[in-house]
Backbone as CSV, one residue per row, in Angstrom:
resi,resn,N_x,N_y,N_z,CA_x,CA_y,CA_z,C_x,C_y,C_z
1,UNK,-35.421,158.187,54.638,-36.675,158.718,55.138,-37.649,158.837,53.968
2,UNK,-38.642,158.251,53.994,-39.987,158.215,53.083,-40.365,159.688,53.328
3,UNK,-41.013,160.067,51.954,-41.466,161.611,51.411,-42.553,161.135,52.280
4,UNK,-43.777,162.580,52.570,-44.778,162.030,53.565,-45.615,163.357,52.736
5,UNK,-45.011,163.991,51.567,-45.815,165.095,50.797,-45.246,164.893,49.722
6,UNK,-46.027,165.553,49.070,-45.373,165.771,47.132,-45.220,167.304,46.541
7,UNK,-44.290,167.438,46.222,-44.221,168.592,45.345,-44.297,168.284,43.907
8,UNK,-46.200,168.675,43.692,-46.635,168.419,42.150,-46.309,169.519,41.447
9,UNK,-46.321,169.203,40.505,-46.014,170.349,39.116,-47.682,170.974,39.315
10,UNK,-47.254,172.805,38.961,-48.207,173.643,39.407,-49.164,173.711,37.805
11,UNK,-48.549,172.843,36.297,-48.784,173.173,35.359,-49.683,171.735,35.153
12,UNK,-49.474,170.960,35.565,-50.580,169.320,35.089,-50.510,168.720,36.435
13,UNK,-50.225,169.115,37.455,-50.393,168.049,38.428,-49.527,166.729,38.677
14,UNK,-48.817,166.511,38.048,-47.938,165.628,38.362,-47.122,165.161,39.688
15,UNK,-46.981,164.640,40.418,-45.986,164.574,41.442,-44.923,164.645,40.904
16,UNK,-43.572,165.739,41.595,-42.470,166.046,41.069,-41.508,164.876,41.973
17,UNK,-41.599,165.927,42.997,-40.755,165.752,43.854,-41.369,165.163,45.628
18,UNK,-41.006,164.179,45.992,-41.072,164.046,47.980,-40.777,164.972,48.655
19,UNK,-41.300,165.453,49.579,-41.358,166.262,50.470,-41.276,165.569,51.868
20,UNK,-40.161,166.002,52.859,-40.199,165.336,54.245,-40.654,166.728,55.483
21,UNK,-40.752,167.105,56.245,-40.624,167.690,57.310,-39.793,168.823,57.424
22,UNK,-38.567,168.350,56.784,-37.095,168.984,56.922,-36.958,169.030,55.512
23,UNK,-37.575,169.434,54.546,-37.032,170.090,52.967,-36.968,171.248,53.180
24,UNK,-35.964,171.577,52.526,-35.832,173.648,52.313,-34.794,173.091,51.073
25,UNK,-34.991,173.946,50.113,-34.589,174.662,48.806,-35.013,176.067,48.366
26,UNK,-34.240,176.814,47.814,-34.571,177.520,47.273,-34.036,177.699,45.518
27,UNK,-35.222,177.760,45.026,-34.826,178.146,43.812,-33.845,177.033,43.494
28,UNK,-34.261,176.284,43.081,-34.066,174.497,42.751,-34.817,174.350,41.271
29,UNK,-34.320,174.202,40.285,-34.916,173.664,39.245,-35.623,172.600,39.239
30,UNK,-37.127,172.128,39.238,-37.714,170.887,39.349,-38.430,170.822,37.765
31,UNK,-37.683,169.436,36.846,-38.507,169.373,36.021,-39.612,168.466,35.785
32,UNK,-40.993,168.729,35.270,-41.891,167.875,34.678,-41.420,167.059,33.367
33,UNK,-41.314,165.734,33.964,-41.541,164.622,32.507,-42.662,164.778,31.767
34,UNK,-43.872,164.965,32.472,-44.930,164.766,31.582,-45.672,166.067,30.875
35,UNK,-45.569,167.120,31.192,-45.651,168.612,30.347,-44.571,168.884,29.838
36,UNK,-43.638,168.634,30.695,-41.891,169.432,30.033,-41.942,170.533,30.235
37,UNK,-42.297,171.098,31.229,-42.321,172.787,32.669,-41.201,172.394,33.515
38,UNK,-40.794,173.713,33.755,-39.380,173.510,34.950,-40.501,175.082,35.278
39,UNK,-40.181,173.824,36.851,-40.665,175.403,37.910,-39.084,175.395,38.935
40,UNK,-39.077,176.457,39.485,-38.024,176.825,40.703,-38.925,177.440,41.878
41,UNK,-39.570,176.789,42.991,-40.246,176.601,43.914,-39.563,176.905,45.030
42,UNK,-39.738,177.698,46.228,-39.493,177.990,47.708,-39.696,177.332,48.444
43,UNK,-38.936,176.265,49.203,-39.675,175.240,50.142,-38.844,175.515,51.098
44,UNK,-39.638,175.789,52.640,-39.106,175.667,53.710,-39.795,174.953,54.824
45,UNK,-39.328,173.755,55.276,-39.815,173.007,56.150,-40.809,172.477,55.879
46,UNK,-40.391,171.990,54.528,-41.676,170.753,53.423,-42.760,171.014,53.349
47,UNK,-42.998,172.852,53.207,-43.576,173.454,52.613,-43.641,174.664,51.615
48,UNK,-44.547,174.840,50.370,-44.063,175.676,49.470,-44.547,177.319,50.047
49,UNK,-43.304,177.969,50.012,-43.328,179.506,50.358,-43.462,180.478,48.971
50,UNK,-44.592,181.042,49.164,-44.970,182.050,47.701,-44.044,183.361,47.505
């Protein structure tokens, strides 16, 4: 299944990660290649929860 969203890095914008419909993580280490930031982000139902 093709991502149909992106989970960008909140520090440069980068696209991290695909996002489908049906993502949930919690507290998932996602790192940036291009700053070198690790965020741990709330996603439920391929969206980010604050």
């Amino acid at each position: 299944m093709l991502p149909n969203k992106w989970y960008c890095c909140p520090y440069c914008g980068t696209k991290i990660q695909g996002l489908t419909v049906k993502s949930n993580c919690d507290n998932v280490p996602f790192y940036c290649k291009k700053c070198k930031q690790t965020t741990m982000p709330k996603i439920k139902n391929g969206k980010v929860v604050k």
